[in-house]
KEKE-3310 file (N, C-alpha, C; in steps of 0.2 Angstrom, whole numbers, plus 5000, padded with zeros to 4 digits):
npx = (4476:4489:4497:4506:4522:4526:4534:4537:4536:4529:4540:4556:4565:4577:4582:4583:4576:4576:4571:4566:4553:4547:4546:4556:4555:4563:4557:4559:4548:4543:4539:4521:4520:4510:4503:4498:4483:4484:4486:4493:4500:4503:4499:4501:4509:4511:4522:4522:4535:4542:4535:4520:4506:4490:4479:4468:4454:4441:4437:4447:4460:4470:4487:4499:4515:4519:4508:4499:4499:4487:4484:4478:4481:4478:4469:4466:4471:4478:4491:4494:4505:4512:4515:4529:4542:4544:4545:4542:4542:4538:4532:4530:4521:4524:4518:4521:4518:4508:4499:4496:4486:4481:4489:4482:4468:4470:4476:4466:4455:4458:4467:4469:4481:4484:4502:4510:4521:4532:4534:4541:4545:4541:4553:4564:4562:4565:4577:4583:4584:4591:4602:4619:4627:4631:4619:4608:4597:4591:4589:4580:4568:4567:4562:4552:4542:4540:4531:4520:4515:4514:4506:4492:4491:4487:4476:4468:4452:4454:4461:4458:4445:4426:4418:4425:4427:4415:4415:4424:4416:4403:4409:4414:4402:4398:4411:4410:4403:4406:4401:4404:4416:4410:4396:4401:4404:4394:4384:4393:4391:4402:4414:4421:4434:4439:4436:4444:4456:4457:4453:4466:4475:4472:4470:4482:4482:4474:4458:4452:4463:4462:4450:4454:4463:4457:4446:4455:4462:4449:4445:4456:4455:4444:4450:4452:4442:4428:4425:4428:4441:4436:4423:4427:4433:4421:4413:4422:4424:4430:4431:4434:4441:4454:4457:4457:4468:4478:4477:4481:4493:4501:4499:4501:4510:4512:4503:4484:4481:4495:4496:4484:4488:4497:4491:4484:4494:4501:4491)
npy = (4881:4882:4895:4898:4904:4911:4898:4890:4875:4859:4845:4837:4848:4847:4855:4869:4880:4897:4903:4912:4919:4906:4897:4883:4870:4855:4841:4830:4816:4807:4792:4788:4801:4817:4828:4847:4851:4865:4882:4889:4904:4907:4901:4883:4867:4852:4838:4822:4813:4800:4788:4790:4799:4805:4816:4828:4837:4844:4833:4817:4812:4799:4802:4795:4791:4799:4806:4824:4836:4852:4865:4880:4896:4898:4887:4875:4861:4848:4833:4818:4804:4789:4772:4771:4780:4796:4807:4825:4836:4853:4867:4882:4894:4914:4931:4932:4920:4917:4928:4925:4920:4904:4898:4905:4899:4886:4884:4890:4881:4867:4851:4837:4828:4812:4810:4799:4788:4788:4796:4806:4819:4821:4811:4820:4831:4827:4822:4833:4841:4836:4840:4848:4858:4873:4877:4869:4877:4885:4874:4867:4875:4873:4860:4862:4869:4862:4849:4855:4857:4846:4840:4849:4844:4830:4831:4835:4834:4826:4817:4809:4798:4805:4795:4788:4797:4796:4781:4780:4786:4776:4767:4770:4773:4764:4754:4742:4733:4734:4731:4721:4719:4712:4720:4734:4739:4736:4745:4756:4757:4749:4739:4726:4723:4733:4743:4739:4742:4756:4762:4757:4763:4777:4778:4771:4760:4742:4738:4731:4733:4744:4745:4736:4743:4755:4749:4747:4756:4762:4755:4755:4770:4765:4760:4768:4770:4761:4751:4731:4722:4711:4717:4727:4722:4718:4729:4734:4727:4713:4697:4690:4693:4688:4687:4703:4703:4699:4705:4719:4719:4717:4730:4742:4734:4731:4722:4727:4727:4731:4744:4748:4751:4757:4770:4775:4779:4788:4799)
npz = (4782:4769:4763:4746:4740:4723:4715:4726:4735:4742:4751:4749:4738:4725:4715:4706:4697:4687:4673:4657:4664:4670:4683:4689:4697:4705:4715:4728:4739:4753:4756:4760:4763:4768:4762:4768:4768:4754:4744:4730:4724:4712:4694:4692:4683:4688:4687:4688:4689:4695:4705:4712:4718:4729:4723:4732:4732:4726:4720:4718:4711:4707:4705:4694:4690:4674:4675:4674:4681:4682:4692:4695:4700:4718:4718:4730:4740:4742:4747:4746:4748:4740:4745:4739:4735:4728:4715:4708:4696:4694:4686:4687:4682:4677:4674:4660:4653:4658:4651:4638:4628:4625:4635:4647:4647:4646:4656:4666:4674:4683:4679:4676:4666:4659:4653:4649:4657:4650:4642:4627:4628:4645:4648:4645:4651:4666:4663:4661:4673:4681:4676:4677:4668:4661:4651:4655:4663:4651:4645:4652:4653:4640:4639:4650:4642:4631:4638:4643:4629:4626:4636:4635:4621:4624:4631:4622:4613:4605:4607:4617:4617:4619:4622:4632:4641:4645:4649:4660:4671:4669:4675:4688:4694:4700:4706:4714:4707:4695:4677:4665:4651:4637:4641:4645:4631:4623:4629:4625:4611:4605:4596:4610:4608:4602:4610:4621:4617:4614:4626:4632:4627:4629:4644:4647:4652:4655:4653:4667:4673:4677:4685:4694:4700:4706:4712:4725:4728:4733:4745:4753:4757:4765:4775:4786:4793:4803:4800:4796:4791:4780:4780:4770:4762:4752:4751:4742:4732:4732:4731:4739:4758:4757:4746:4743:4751:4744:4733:4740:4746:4731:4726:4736:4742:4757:4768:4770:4784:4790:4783:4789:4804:4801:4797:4809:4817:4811:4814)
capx = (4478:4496:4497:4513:4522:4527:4542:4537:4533:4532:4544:4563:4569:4584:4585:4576:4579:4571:4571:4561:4547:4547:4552:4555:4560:4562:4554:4558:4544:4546:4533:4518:4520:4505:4503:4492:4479:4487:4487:4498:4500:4501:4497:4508:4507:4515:4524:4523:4540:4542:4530:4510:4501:4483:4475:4463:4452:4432:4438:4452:4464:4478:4491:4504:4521:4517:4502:4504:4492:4488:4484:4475:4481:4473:4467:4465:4470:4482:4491:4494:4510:4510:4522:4536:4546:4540:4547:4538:4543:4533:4533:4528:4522:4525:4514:4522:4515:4499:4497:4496:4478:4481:4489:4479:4464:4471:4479:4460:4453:4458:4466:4473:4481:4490:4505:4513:4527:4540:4535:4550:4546:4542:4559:4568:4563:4567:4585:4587:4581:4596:4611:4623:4631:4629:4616:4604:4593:4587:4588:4574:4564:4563:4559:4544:4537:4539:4530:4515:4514:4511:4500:4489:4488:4485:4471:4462:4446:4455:4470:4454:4437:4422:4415:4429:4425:4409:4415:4425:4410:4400:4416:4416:4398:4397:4414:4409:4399:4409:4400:4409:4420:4404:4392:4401:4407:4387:4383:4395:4392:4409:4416:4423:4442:4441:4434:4449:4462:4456:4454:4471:4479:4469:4472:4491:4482:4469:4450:4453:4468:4457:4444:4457:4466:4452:4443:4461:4462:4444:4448:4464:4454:4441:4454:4453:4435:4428:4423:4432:4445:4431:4417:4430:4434:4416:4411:4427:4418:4434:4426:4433:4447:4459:4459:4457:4473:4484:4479:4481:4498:4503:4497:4504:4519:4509:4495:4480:4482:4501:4494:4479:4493:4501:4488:4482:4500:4499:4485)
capy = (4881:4884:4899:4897:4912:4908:4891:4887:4868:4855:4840:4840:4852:4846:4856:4876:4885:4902:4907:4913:4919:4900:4895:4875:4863:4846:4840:4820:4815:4801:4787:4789:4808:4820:4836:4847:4860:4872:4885:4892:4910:4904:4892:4879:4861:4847:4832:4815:4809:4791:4786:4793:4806:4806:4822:4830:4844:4844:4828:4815:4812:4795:4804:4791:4791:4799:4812:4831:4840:4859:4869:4886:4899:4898:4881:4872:4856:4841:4829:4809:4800:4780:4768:4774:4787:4801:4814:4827:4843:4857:4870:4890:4899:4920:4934:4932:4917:4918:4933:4919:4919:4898:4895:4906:4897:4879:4884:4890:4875:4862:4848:4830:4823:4808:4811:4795:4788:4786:4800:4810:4826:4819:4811:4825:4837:4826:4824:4841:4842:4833:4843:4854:4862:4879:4879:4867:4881:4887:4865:4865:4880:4871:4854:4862:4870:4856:4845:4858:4858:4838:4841:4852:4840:4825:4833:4837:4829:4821:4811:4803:4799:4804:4786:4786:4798:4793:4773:4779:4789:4771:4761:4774:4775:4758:4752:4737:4731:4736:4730:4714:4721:4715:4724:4739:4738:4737:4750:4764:4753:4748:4732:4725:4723:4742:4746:4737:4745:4762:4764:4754:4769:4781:4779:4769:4752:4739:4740:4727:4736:4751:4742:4733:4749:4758:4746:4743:4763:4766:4750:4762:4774:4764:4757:4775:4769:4756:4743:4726:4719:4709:4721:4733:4718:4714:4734:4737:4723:4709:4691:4690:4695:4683:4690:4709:4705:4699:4715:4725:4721:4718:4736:4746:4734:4730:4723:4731:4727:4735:4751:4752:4753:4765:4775:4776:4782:4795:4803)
capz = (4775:4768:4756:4745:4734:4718:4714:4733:4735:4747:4750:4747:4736:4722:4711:4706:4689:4687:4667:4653:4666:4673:4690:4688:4703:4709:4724:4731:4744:4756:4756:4766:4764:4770:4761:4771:4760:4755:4740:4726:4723:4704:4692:4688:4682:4691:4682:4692:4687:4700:4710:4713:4724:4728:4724:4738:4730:4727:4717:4720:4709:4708:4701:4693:4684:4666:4675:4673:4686:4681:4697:4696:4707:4723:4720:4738:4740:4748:4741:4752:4741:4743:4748:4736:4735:4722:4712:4704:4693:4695:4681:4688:4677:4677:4670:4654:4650:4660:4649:4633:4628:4626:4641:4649:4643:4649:4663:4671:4679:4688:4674:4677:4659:4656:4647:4648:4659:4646:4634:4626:4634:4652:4652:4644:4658:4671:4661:4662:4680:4683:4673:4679:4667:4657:4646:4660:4662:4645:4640:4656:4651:4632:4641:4651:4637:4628:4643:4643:4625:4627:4639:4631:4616:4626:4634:4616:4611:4599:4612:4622:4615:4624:4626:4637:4649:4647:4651:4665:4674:4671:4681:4694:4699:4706:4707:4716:4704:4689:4671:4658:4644:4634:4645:4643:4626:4620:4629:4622:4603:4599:4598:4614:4604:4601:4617:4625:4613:4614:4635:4635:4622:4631:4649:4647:4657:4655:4658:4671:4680:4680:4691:4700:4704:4708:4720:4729:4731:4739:4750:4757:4760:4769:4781:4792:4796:4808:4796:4799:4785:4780:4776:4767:4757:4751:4750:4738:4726:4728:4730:4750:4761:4757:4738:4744:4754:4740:4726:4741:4746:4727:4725:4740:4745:4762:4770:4774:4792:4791:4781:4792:4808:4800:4796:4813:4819:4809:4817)
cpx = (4484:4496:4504:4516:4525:4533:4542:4532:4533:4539:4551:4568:4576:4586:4580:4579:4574:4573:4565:4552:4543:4553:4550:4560:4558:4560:4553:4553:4543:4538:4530:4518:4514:4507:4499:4489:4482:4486:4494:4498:4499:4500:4505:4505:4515:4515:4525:4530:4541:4536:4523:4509:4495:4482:4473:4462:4443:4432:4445:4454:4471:4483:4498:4509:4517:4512:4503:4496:4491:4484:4482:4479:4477:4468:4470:4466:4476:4485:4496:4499:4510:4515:4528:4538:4544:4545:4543:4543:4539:4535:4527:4526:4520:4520:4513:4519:4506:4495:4493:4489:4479:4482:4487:4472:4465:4469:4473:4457:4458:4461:4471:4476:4487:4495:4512:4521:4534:4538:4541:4550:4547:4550:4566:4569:4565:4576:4588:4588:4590:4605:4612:4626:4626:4623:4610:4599:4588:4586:4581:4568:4562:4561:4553:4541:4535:4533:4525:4512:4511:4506:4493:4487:4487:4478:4465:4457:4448:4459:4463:4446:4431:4419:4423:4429:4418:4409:4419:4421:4404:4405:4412:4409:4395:4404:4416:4407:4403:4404:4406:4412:4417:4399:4395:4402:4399:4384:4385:4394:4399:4411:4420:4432:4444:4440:4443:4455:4463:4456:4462:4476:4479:4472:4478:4487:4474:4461:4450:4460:4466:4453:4449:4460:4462:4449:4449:4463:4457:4446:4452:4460:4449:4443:4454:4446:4435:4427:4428:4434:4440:4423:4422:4429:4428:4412:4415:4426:4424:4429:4427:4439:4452:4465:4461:4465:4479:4483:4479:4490:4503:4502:4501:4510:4517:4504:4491:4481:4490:4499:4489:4484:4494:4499:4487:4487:4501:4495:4486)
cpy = (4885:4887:4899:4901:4907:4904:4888:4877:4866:4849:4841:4843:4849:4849:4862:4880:4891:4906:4908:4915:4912:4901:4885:4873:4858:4843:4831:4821:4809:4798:4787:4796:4811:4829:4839:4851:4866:4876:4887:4899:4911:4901:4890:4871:4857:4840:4828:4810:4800:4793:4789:4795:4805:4814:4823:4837:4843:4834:4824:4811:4805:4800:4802:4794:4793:4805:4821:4836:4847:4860:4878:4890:4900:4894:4877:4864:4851:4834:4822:4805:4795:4777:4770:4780:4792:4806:4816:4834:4848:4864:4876:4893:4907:4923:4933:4926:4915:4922:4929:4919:4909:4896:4897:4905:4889:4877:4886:4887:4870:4856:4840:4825:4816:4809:4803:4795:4788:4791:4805:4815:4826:4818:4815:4831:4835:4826:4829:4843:4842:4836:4848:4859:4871:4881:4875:4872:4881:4879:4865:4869:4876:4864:4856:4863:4865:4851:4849:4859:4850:4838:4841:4848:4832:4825:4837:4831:4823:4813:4808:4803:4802:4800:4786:4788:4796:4784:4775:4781:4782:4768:4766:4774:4770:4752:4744:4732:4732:4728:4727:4720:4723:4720:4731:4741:4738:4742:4759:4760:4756:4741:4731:4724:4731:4744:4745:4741:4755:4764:4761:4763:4773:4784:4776:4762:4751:4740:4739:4729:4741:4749:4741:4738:4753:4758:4743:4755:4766:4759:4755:4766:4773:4762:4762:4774:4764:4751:4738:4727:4716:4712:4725:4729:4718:4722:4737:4734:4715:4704:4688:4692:4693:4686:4697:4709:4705:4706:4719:4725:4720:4727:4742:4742:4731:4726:4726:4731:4731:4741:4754:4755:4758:4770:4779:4778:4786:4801:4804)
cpz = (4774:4761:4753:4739:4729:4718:4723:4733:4743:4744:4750:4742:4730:4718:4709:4702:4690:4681:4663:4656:4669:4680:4690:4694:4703:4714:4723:4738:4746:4755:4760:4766:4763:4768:4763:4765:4761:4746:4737:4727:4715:4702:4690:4686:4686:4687:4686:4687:4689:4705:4709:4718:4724:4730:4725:4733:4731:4724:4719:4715:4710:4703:4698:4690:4678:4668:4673:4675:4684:4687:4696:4700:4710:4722:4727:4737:4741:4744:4747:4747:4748:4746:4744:4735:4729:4721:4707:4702:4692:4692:4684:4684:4680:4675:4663:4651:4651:4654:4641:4632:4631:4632:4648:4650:4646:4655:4670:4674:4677:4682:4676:4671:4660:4651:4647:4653:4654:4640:4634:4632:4641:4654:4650:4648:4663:4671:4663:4668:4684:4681:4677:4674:4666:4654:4651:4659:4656:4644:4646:4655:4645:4633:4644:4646:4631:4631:4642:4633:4622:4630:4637:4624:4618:4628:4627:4614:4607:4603:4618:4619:4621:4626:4632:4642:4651:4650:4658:4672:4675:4676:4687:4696:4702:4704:4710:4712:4696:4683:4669:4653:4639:4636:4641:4633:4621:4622:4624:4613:4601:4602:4603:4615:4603:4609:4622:4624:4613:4621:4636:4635:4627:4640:4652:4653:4655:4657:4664:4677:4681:4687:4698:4704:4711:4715:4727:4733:4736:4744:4755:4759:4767:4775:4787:4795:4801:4806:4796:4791:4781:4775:4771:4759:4752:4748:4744:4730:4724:4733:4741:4751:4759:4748:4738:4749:4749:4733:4730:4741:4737:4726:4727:4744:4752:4760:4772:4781:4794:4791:4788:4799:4809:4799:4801:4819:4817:4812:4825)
residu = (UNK:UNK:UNK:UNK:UNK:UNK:UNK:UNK:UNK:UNK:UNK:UNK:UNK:UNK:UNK:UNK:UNK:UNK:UNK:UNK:UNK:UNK:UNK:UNK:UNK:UNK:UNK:UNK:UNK:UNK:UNK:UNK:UNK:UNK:UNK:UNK:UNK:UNK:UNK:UNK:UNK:UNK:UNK:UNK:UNK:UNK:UNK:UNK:UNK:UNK:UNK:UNK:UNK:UNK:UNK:UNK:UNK:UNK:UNK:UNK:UNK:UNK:UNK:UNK:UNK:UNK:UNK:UNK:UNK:UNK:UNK:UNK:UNK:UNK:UNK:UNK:UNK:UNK:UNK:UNK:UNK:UNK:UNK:UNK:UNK:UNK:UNK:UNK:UNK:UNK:UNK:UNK:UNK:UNK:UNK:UNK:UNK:UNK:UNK:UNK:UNK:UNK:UNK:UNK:UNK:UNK:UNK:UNK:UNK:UNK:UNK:UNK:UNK:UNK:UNK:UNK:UNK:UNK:UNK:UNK:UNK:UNK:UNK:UNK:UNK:UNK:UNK:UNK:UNK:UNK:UNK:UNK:UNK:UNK:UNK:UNK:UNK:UNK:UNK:UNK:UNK:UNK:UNK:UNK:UNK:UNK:UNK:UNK:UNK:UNK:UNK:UNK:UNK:UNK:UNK:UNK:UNK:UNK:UNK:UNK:UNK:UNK:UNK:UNK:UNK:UNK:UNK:UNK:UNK:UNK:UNK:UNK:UNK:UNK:UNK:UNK:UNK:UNK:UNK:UNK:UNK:UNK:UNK:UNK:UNK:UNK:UNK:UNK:UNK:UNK:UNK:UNK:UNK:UNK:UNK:UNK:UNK:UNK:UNK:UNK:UNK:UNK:UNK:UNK:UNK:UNK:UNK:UNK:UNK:UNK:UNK:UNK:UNK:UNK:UNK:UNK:UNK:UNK:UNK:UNK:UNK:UNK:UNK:UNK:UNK:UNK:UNK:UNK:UNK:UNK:UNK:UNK:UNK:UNK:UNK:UNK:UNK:UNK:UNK:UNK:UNK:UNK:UNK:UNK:UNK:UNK:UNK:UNK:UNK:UNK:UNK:UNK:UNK:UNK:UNK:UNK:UNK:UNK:UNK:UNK:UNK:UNK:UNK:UNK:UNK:UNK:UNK)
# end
């Protein structure tokens, strides 16, 4: 396990400010990229700019374009980016703001929010990420806090129903099997037109590319096992192989048979 002091990351490095009791930088990571387990010495949140990560912790995490990870200190845990290339911003925070009751209070467990790929703040930090001039710094310090200020009010009861987490907790406990629009949509009682419009709002993608995501993610990970193409396909809930090859490589850019390769190259 890899302990790391405070504005320390993985990946390639481009860029590292350290104002206002913030240490902010930019980290590019090559596709295919294996983060081992490792710890913070601080908290910080991490901003998936381009591309996605899969978070390893007690829980597992897609972490796409638009996410914004918050991270404990001395939170344990690994992080596997996909076929394309990723950048993320990663916003340290110091005593002084730890000290913050609020963000002190946020920033205590473990938080995975959507805040949208295309929201202002998102692409105003990465803007900044990017200047040179004079004032860059303090213009990046008022983008993060900007960026953790979205956060924090995406992640309010108000910015996702509870039928949602409660509809995503139905998906996920038999993925295979995933429940109709209607089905669910009578369960949580609300019309199948709102159900649709309020998970779209909510999680930035369709019920149906939930599923399809989902079931094409545990697939990927089932590929490190000994089950044939075949069973994986039929275990992941698509209708046969032939289908489970075309949403995998639409998905990850590959075929299974490529990925699985690679995987076991890897190792």
């Amino acid at each position: 396990m890899h302990p790391l002091k405070l504005g320390q990351n993985f990946g390639q490095m481009t860029r590292t400010v350290a104002t206002s009791d913030l240490v902010i930088n930019a980290a590019d990571h090559a596709p295919w990229m294996v983060v081992p387990a490792h710890e913070h010495a601080n908290t910080y949140l991490c901003v998936v700019v381009k591309g996605a990560f899969e978070s390893r912790a007690q829980r597992r995490d897609e972490c796409r374009a638009g996410s914004a990870i918050a991270y404990p200190a001395g939170h344990v845990h690994e992080n596997r980016f996909g076929r394309q290339s990723s950048r993320c911003v990663n916003i340290h925070f110091g005593p002084m703001w730890t000290e913050e009751r609020w963000v002190r209070d946020w920033l205590r467990d473990y938080r995975y929010v959507g805040v949208g790929a295309a929201a202002p703040s998102l692409r105003r930090l990465d803007r900044e990420t990017r200047a040179d001039d004079s004032a860059a710094p303090l213009a990046m310090a008022s983008a993060a806090i900007e960026l953790l200020a979205a956060a924090v009010r995406a992640d309010a009861p108000s910015g996702r129903s509870a039928w949602v987490a409660r509809l995503i907790d139905r998906i996920e406990s038999d993925l295979a099997c995933a429940p109709t629009l209607s089905h669910l949509a009578a369960e949580i009682g609300v019309h199948p037109a709102h159900l649709s419009r309020v998970f779209r709002r909510a999680c930035g993608e369709t019920l149906g590319e939930y599923v399809r995501r989902r079931r094409v993610e545990e697939a990927e990970r089932a590929l490190s096992s000994d089950l044939s193409l075949a069973e994986i396909a039929v275990r992941a809930g698509f209708s046969d192989q032939a289908h489970f090859t075309r949403v995998f490589r639409q998905h990850f850019g590959v075929s299974p048979g490529v990925r699985r390769r690679a995987m076991q190259l890897s190792f």
